[in-house]
N, CA, C and O atoms as a DFTB+ gen file, in Angstrom:
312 C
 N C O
     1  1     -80.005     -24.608      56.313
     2  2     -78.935     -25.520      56.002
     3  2     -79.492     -26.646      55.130
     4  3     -80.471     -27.355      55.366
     5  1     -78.853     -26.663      54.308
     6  2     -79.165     -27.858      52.707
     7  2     -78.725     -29.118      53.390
     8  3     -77.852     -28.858      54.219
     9  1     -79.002     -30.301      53.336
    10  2     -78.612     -31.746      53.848
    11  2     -78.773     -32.431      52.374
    12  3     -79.833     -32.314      51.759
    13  1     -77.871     -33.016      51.943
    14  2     -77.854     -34.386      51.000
    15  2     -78.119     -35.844      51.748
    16  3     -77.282     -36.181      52.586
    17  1     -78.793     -36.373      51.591
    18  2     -79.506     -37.409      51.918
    19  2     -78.908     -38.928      50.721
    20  3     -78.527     -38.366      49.694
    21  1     -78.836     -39.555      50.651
    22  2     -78.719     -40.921      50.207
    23  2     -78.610     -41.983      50.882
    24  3     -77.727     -42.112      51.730
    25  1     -79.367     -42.780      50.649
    26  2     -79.172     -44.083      51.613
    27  2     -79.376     -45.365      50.506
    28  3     -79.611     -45.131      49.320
    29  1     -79.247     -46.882      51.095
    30  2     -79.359     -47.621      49.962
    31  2     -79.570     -48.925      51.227
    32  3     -79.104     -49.151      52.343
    33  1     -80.897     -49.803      49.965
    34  2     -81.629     -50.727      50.718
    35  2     -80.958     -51.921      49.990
    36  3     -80.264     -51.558      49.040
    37  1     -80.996     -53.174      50.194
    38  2     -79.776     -54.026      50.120
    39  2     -81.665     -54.965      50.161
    40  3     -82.494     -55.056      51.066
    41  1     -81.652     -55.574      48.461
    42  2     -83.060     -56.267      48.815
    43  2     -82.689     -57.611      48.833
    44  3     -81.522     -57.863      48.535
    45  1     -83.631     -58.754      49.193
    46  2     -83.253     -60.374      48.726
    47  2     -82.912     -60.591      47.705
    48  3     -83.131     -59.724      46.859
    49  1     -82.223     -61.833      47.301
    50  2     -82.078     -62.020      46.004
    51  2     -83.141     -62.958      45.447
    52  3     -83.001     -63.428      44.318
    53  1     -84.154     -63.234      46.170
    54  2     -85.434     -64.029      45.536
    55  2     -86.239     -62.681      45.295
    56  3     -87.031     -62.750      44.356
    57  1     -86.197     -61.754      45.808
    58  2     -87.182     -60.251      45.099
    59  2     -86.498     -60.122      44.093
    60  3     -87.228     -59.854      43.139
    61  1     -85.189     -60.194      43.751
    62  2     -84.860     -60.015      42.589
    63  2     -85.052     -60.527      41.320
    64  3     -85.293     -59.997      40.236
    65  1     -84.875     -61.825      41.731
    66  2     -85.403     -62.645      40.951
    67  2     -86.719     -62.752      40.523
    68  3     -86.883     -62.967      39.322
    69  1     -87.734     -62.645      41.271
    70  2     -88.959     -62.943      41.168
    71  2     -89.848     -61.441      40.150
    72  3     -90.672     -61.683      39.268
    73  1     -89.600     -60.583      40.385
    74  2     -89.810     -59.138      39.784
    75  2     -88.824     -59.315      38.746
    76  3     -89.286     -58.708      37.780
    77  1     -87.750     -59.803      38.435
    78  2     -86.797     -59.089      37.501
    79  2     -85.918     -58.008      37.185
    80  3     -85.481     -57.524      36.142
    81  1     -85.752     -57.702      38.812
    82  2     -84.930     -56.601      38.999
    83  2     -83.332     -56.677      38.601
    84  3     -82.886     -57.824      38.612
    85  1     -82.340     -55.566      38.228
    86  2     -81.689     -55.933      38.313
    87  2     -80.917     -54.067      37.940
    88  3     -81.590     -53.068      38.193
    89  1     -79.637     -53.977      37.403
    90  2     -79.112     -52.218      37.586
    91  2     -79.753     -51.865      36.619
    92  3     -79.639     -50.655      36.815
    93  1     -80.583     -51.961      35.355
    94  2     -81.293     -51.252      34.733
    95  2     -82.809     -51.280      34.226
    96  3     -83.323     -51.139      33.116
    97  1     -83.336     -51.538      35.588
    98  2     -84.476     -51.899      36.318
    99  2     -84.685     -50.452      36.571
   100  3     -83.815     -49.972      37.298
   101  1     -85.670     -49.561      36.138
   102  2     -85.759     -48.047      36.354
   103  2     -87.403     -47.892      37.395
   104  3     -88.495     -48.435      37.222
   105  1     -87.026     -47.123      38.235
   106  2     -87.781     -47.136      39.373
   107  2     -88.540     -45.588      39.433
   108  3     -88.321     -44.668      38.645
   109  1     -89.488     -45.570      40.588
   110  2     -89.990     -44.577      40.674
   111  2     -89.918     -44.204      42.245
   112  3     -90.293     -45.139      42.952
   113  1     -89.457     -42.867      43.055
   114  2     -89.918     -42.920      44.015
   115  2     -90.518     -41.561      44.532
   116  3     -90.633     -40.550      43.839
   117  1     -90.826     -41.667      45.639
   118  2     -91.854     -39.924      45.801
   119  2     -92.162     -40.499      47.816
   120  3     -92.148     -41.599      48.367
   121  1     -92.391     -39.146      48.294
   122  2     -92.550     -39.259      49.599
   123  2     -94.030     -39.239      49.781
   124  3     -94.522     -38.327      49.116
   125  1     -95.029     -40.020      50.541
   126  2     -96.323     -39.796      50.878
   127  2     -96.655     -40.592      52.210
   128  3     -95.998     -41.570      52.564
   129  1     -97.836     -40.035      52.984
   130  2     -97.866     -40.186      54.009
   131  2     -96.655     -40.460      54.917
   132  3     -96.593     -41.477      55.607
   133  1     -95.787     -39.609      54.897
   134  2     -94.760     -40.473      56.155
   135  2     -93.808     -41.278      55.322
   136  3     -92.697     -40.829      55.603
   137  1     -93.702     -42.044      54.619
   138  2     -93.419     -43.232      54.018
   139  2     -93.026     -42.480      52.512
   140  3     -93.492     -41.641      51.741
   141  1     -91.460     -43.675      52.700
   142  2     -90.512     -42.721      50.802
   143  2     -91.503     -44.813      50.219
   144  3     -91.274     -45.924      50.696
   145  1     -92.438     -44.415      49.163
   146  2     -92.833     -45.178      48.141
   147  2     -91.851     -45.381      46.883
   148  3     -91.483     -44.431      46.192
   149  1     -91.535     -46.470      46.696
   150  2     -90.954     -47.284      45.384
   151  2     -91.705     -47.848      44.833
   152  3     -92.512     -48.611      45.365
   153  1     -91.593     -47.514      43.142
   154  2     -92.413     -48.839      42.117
   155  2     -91.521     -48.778      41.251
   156  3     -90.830     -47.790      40.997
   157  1     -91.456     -50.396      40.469
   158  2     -90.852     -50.253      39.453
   159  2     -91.942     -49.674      38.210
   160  3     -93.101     -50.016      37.974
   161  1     -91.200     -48.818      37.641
   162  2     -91.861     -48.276      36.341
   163  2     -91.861     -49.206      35.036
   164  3     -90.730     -49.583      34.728
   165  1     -92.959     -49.679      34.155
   166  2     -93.090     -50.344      33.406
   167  2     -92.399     -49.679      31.995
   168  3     -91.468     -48.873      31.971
   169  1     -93.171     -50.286      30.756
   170  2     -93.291     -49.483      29.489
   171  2     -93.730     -48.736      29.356
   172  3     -93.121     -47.780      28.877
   173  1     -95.155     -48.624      29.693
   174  2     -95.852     -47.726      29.631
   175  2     -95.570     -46.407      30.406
   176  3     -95.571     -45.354      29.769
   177  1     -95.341     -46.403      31.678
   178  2     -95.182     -45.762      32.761
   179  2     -93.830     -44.821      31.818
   180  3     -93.964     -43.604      31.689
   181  1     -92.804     -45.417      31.324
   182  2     -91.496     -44.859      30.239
   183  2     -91.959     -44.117      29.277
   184  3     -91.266     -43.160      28.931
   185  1     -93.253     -44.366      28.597
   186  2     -93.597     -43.658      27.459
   187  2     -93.877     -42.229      27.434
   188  3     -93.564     -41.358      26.622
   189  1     -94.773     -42.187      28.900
   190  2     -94.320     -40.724      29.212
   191  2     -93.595     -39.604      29.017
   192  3     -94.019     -38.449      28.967
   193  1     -92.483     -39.986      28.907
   194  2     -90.581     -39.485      28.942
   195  2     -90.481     -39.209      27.766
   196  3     -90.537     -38.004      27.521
   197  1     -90.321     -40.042      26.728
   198  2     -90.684     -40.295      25.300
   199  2     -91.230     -38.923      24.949
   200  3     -90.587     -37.964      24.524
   201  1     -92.741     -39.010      25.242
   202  2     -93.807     -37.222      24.587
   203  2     -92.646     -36.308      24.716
   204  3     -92.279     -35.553      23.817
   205  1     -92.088     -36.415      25.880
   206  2     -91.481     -34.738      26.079
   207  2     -90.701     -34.312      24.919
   208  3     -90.497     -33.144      24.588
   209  1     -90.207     -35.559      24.226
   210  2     -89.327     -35.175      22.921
   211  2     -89.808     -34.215      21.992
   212  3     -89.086     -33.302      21.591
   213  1     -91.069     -34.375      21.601
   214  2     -92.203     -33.486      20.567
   215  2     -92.029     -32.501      20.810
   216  3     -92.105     -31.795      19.805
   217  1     -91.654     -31.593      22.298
   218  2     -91.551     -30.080      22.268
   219  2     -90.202     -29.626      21.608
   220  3     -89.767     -28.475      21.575
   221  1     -89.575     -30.857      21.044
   222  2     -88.754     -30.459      20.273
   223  2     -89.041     -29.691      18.952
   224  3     -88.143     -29.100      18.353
   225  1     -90.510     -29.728      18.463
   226  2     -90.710     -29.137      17.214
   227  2     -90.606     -27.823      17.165
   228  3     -90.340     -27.363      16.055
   229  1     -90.794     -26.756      18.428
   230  2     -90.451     -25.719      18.513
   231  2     -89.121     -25.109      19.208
   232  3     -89.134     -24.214      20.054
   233  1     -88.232     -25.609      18.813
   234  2     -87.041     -25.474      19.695
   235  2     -86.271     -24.372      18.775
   236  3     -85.127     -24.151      19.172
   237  1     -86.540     -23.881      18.005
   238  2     -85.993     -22.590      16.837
   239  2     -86.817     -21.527      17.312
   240  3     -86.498     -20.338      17.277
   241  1     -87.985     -22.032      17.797
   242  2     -88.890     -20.427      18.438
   243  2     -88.642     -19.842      19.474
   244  3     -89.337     -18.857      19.720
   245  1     -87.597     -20.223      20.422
   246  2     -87.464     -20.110      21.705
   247  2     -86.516     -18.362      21.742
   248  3     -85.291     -18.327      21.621
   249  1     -87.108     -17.467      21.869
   250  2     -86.794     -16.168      22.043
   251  2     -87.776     -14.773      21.275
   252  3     -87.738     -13.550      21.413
   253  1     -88.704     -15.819      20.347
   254  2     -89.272     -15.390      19.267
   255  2     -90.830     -14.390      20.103
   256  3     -91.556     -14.719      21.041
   257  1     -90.824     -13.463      19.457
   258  2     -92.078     -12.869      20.507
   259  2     -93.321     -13.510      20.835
   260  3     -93.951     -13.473      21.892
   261  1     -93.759     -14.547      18.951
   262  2     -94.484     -15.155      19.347
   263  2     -94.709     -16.442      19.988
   264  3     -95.834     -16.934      19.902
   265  1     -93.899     -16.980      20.544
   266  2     -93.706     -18.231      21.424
   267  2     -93.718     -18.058      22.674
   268  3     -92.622     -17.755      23.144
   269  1     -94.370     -18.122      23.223
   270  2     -95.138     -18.563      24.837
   271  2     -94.353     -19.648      25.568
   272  3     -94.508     -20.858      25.400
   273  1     -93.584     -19.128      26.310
   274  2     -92.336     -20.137      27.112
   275  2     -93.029     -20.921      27.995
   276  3     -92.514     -21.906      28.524
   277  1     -94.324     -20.513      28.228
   278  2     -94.832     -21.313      29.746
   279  2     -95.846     -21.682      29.062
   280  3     -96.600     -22.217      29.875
   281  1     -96.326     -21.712      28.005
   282  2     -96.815     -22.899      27.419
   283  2     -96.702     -23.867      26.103
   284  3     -97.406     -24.712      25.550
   285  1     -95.147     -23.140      25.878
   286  2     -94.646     -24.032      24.530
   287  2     -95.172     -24.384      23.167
   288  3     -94.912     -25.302      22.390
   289  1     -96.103     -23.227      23.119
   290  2     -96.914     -22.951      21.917
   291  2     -96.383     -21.780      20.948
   292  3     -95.573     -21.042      21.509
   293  1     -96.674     -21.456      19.600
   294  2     -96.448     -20.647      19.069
   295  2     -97.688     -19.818      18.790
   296  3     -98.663     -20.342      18.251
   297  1     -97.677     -18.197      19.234
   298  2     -98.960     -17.753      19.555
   299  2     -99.097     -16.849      18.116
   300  3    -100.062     -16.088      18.187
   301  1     -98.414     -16.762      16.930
   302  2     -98.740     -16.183      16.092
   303  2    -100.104     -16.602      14.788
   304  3     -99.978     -17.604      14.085
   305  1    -100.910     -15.983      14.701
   306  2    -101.949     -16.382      14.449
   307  2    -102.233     -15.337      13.110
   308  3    -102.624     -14.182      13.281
   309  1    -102.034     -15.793      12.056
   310  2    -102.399     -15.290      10.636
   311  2    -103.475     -14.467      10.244
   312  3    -103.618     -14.161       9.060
């Protein structure tokens, strides 16, 4: 049996203030030890997201024999 889960934490408004939080304040979270971890994600931490765009350069090869789906390379070699 599948369960949907959502819940929502209601923070101070001096954490808010003080961090600079606010609705487009983009976060990170993940489960470890026991414990669901939150960070806010920076610039850098965003730029990440950004790279994935570049696998756009092969996006016409996608069925092509020589393009490698699981590693997004083009394997034809001259």
């Amino acid at each position: 049996m599948d369960y949907n889960v959502e819940f929502k934490i209601t923070l101070p408004e001096e954490l808010l203030e003080t961090f600079g939080i606010d609705e487009d304040t983009p976060f990170e979270a993940y489960f470890e030890d026991g414990c669901i971890k939150v960070r806010i994600l920076d610039e850098d931490d965003l730029d990440i997201f950004d790279d994935e765009d570049e696998d756009d350069e092969f996006e016409d090869c996608i069925g092509c024999p020589y393009f490698c789906e699981e590693c997004g390379t083009c394997t034809y070699d001259e």
